[in-house]
KOLDRENMI-636628 format. One record per residue (C-alpha): residue number from 1; residue in three letters; x, y, z. Coordinates in steps of 0.05 Angstrom, whole numbers, plus 5000, padded with zeros to 4 digits. Layout:
BEGIN
+-----+-----+------+------+------+
|   i |  aa |   c1 |   c2 |   c3 |
+-----+-----+------+------+------+
| NUM | ala |    X |    Y |    Z |
...
+-----+-----+------+------+------+
This chain:
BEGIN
+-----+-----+------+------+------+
|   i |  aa |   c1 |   c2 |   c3 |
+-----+-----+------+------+------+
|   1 | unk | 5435 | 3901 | 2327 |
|   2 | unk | 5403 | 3965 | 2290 |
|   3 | unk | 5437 | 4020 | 2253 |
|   4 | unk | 5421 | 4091 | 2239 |
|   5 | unk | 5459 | 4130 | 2198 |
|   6 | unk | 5460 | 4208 | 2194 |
|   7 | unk | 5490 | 4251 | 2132 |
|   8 | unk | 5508 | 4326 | 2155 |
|   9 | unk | 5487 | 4371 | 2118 |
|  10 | unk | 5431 | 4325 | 2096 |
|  11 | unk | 5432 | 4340 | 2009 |
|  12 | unk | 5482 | 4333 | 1958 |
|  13 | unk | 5506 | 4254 | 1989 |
|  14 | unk | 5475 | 4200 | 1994 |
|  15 | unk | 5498 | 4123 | 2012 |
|  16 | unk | 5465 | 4062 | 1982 |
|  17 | unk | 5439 | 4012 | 2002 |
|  18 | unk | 5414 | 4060 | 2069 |
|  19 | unk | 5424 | 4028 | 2127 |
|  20 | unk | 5378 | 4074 | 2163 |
|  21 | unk | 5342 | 4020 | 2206 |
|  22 | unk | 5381 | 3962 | 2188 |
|  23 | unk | 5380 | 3899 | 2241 |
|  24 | unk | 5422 | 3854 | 2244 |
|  25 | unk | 5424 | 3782 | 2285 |
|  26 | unk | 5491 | 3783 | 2315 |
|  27 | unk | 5459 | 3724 | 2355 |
|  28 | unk | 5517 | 3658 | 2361 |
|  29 | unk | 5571 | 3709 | 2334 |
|  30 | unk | 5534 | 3715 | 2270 |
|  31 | unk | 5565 | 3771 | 2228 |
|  32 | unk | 5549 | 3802 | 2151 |
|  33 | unk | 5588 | 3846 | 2110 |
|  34 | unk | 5545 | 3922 | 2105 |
|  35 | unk | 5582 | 3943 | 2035 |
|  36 | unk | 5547 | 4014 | 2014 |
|  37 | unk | 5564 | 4056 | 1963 |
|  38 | unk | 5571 | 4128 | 1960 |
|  39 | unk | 5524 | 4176 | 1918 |
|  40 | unk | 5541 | 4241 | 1907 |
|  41 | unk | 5502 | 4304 | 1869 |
|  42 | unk | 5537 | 4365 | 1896 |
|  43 | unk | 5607 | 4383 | 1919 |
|  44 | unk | 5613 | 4397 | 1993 |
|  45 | unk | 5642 | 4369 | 2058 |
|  46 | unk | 5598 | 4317 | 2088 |
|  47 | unk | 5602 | 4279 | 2157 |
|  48 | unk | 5571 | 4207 | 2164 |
|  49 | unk | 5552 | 4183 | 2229 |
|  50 | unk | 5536 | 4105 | 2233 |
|  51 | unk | 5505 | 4083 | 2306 |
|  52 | unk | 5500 | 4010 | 2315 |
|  53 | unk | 5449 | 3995 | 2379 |
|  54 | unk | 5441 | 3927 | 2415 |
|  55 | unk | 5369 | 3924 | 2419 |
|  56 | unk | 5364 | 3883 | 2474 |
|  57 | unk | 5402 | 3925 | 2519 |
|  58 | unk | 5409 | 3995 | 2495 |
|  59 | unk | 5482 | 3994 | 2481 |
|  60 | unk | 5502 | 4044 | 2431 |
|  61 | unk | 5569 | 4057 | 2386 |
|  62 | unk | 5583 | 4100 | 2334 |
|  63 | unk | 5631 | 4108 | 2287 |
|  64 | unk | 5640 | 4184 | 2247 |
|  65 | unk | 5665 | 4188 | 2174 |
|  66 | unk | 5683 | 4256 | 2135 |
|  67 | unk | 5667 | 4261 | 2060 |
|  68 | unk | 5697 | 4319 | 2018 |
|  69 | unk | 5667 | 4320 | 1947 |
|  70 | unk | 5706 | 4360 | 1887 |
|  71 | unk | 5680 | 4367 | 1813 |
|  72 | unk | 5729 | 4336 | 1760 |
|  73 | unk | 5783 | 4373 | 1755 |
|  74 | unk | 5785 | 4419 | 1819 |
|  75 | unk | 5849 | 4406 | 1856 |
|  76 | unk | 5851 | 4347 | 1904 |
|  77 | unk | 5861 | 4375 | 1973 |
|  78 | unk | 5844 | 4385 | 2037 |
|  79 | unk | 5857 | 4430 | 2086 |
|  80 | unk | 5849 | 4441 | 2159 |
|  81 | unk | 5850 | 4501 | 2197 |
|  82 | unk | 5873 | 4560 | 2210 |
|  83 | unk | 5880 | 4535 | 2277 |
|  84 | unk | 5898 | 4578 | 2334 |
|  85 | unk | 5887 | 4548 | 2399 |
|  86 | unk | 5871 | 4598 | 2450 |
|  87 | unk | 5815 | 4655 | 2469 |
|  88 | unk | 5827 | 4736 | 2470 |
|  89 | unk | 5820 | 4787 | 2527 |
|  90 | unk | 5780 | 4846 | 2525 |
|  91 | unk | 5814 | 4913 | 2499 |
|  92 | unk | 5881 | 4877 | 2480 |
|  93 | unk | 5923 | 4868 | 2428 |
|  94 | unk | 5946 | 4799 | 2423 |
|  95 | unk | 6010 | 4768 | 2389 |
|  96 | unk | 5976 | 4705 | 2348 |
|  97 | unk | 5994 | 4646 | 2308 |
|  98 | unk | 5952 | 4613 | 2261 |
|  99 | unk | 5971 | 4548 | 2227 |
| 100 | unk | 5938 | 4505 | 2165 |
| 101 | unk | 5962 | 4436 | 2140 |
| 102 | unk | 5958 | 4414 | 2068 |
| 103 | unk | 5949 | 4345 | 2048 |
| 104 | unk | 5921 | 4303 | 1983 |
| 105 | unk | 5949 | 4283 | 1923 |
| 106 | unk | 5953 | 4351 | 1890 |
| 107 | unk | 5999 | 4377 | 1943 |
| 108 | unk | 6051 | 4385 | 1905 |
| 109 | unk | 6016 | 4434 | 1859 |
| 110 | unk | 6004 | 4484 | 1917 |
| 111 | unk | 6026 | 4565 | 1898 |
| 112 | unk | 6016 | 4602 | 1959 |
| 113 | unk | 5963 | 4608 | 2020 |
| 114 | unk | 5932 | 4652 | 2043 |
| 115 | unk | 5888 | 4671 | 2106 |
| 116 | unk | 5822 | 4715 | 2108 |
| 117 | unk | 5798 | 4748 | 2179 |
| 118 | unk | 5723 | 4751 | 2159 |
| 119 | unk | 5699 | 4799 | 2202 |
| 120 | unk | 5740 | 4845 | 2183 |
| 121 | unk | 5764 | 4823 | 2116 |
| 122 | unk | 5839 | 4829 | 2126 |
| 123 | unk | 5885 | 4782 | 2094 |
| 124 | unk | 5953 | 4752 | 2110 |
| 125 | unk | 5995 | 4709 | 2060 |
| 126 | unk | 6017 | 4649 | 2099 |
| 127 | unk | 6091 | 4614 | 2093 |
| 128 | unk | 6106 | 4543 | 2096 |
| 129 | unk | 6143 | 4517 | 2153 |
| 130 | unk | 6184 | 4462 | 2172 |
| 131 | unk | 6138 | 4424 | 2134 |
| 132 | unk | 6114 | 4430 | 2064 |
| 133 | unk | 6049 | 4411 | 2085 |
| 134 | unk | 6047 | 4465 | 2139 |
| 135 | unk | 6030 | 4529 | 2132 |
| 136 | unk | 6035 | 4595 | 2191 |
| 137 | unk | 6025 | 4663 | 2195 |
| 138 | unk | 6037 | 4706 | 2255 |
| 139 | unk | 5986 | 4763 | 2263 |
| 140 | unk | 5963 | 4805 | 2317 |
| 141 | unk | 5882 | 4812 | 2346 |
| 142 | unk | 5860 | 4874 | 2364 |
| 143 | unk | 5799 | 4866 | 2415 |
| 144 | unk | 5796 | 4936 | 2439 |
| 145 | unk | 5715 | 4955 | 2425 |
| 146 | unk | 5692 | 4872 | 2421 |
| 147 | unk | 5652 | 4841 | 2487 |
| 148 | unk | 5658 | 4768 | 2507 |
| 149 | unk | 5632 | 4723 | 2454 |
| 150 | unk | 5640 | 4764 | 2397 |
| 151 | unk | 5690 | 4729 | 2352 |
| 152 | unk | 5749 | 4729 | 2295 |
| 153 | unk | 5732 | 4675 | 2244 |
| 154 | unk | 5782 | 4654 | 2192 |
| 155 | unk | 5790 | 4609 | 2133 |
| 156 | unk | 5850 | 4588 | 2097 |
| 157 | unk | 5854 | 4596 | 2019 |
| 158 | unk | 5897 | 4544 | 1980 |
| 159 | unk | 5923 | 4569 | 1920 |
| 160 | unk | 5941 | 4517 | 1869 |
| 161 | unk | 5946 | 4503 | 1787 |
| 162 | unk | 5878 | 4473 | 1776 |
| 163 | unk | 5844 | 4535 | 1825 |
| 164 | unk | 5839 | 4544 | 1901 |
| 165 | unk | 5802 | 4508 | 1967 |
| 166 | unk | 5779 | 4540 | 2019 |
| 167 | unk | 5788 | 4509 | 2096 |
| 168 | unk | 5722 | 4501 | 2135 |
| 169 | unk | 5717 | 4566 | 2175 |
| 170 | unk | 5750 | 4570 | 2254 |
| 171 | unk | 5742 | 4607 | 2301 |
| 172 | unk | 5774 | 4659 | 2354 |
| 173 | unk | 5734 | 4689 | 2410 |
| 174 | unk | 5736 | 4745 | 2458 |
| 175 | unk | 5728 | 4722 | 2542 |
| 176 | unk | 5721 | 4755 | 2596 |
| 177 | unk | 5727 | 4683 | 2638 |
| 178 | unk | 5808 | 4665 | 2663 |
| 179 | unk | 5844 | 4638 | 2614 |
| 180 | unk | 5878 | 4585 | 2663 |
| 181 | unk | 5857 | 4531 | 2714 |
| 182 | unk | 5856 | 4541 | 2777 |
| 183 | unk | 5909 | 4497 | 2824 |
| 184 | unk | 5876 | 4468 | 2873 |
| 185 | unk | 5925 | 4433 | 2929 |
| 186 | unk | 5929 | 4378 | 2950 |
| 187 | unk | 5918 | 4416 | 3025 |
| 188 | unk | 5858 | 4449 | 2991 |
| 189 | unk | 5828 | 4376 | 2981 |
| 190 | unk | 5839 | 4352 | 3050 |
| 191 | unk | 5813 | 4398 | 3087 |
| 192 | unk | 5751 | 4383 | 3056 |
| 193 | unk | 5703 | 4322 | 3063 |
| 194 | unk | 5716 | 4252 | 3070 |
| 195 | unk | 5670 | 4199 | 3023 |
| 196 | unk | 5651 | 4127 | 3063 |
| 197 | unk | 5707 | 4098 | 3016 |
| 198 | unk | 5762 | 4151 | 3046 |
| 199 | unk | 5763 | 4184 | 2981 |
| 200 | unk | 5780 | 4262 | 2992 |
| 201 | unk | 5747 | 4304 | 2955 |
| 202 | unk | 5746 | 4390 | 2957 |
| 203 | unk | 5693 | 4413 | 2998 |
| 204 | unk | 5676 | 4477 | 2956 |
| 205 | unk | 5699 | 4461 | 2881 |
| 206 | unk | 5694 | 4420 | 2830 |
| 207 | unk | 5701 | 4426 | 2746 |
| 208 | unk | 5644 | 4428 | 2695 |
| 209 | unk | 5645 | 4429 | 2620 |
| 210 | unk | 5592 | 4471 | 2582 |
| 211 | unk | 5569 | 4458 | 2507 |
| 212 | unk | 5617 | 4485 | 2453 |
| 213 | unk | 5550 | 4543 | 2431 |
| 214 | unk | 5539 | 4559 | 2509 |
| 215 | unk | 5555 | 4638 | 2513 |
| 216 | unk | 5597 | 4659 | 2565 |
| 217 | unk | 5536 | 4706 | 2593 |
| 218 | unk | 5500 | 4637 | 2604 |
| 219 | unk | 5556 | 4606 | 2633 |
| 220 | unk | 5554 | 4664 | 2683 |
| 221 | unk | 5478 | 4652 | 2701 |
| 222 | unk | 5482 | 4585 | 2707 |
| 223 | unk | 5545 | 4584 | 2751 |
| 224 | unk | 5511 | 4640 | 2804 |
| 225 | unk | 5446 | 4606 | 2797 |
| 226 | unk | 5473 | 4541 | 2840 |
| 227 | unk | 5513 | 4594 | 2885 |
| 228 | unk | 5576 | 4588 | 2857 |
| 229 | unk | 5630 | 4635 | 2832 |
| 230 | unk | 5686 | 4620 | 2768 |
| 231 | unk | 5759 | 4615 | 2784 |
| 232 | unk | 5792 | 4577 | 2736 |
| 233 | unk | 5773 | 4564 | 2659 |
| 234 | unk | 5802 | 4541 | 2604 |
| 235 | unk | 5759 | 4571 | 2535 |
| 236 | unk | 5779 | 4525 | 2491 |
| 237 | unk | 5730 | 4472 | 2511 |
| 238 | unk | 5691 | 4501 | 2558 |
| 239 | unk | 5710 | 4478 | 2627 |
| 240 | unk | 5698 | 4522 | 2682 |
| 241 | unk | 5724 | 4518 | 2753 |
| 242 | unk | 5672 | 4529 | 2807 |
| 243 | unk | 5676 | 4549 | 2880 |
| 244 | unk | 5612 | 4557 | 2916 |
| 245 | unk | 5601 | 4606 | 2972 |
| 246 | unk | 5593 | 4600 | 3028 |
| 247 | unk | 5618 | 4522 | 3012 |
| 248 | unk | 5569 | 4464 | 3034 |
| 249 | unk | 5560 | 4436 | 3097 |
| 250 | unk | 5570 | 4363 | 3078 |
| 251 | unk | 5599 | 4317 | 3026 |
| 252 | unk | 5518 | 4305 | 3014 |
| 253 | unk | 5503 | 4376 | 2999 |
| 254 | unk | 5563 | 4372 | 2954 |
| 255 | unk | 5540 | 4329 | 2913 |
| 256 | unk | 5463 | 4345 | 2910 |
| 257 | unk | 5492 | 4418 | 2881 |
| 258 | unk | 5531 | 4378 | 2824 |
| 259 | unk | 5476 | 4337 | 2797 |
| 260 | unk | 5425 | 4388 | 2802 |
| 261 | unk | 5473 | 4434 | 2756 |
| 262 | unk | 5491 | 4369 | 2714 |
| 263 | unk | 5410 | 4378 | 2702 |
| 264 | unk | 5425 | 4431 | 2655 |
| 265 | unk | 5414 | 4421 | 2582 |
| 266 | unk | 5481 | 4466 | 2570 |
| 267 | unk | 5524 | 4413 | 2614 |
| 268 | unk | 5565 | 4362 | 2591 |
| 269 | unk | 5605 | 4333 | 2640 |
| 270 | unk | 5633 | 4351 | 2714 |
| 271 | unk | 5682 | 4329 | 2765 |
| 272 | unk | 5693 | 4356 | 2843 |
| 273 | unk | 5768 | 4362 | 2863 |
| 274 | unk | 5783 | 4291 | 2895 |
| 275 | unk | 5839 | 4254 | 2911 |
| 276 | unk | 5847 | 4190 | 2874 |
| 277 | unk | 5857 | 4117 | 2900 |
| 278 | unk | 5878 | 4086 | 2837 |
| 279 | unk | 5868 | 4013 | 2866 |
| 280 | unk | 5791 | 4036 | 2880 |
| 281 | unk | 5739 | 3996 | 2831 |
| 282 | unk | 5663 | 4027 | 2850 |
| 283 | unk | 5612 | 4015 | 2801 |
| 284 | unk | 5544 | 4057 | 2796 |
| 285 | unk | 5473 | 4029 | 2775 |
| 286 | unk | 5461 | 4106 | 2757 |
| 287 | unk | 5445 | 4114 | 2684 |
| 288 | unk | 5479 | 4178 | 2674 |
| 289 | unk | 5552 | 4154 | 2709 |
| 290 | unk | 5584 | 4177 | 2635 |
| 291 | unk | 5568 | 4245 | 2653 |
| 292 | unk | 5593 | 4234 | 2736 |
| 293 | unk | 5665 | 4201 | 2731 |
| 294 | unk | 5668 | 4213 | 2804 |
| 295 | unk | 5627 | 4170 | 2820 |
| 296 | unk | 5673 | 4104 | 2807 |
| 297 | unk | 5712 | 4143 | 2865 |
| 298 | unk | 5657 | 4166 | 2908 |
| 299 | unk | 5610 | 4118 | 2940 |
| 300 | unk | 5558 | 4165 | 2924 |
| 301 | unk | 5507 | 4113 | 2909 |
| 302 | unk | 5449 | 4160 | 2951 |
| 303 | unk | 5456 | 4216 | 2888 |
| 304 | unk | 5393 | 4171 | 2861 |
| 305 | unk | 5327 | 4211 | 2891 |
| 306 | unk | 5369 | 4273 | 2910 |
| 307 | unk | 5346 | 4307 | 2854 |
+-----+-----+------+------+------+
């Protein structure tokens, strides 16, 4: 088994022994203890990401730690947040609840907290909740003049004895993309095609999830590009629902649109609309099946060469 390790950002940490490289013979359920030990030269949030791969097959796991380094004597906290979940309309002005949790061992030394809009520099004192940990503060966004992608950013400011921490920064866009799914029936689904395993699946829709950085202008191109149209979304992670017009002709065609969009370097993941037979157990020799869940349910085994 080898390891690779990475450190974001990549100064101010750094763990020793590395294990950058590292093999291991797991070989007759060998096993040896990897003890490292954390260097540090600057304060900062750090993530560690630790990969082990079987090198005889490829297999790959990874495991991700988060560091946060504070000089002697700076309060011991952390906090997350502001969160909001949810994305913004064009020329609205939109009720809005942000919330930040407090935790470490210098909780209890917390004076107040505050928010800070950094766009436009506006700042909201926040009030503890239920929790003492918790922290909200209703506000309301005004969009009117912002396009889609343009964004609110926040960070929370924790006030305490021994001086303040600030929250990594979050974020708050504008879309012009629905801010729901799209219900597609059960009626919808089977009046569509039928796959050689009787799975039903949509004729003319299916879901796709972008990249978190994709703009929603790209999102647009890409979508019209494979003849498609948006009618369902949800912003917070990038899933679009597509219909495609006029729809294919067969189950085939279907599916030879999907994977030619699942091409895309923006695309993470999609699904068509199916109905599911949970007692079905298909298995794929494709290599990217991860990225094509449908395919356990679809004997769609000729994808390969379709291109």
């Amino acid at each position: 088994m080898r390891f690779t390790q990475t450190i974001t950002p990549d100064t101010g940490l750094e763990l020793s022994p590395s294990l950058d490289g590292t093999v291991m013979d797991i070989t007759g359920g060998k096993t040896d203890d990897l003890t490292q030990w954390i260097v540090t030269t600057a304060e900062g949030n750090y993530e560690i990401v630790t990969t082990a791969t079987v090198v005889e097959t490829g297999e790959k796991v990874s495991a991700r730690n988060e560091v946060r380094v504070i000089a002697p004597g700076s309060p011991s906290i952390m906090v997350t947040g502001p969160v909001g979940r949810g994305a913004l309309k064009p020329d609205t002005i939109t009720p809005f609840t942000l919330g930040a949790e407090i935790f470490g061992k210098d909780a209890d030394k917390v004076e107040g907290v505050t928010v800070k809009e950094n766009r436009t520099g506006q700042q909201w004192t926040m009030q503890e909740g239920s929790s003492s940990q918790i922290y909200t503060v209703d506000i309301s966004l005004d969009t009117r003049g912002m396009a889609p992608d343009e964004c609110f950013t926040f960070r929370s400011i924790v006030h305490t004895t021994k001086g303040e921490v600030v929250s990594e920064e979050q974020k708050v866009c504008v879309t012009g993309l629905p801010l729901t799914m799209t219900n597609i029936t059960r009626e919808e689904i089977k009046a569509g095609f039928t796959a050689p395993d009787g799975t039903e699946v949509a004729k003319d829709a299916f879901t796709v999830e972008f990249k978190p950085n994709v703009l929603e202008s790209r999102i647009r191109e890409i979508v019209a590009a494979h003849g498609g149209i948006i009618i369902g979304a949800n912003p917070d992670d990038k899933r679009i629902q597509v219909r495609l017009a006029p729809a294919p002709a067969s189950l085939e065609a279907l599916l030879r649109t999907m994977h030619q969009m699942l091409q895309r370097p923006e695309v993470v993941w999609m699904n068509p609309e199916y109905l599911i037979d949970m007692n079905l157990s298909l298995k794929t020799s494709d290599p990217e099946q991860d990225r094509q869940g449908y395919l356990k349910h679809i004997r769609a085994g000729y994808l390969v060469g379709l291109g």
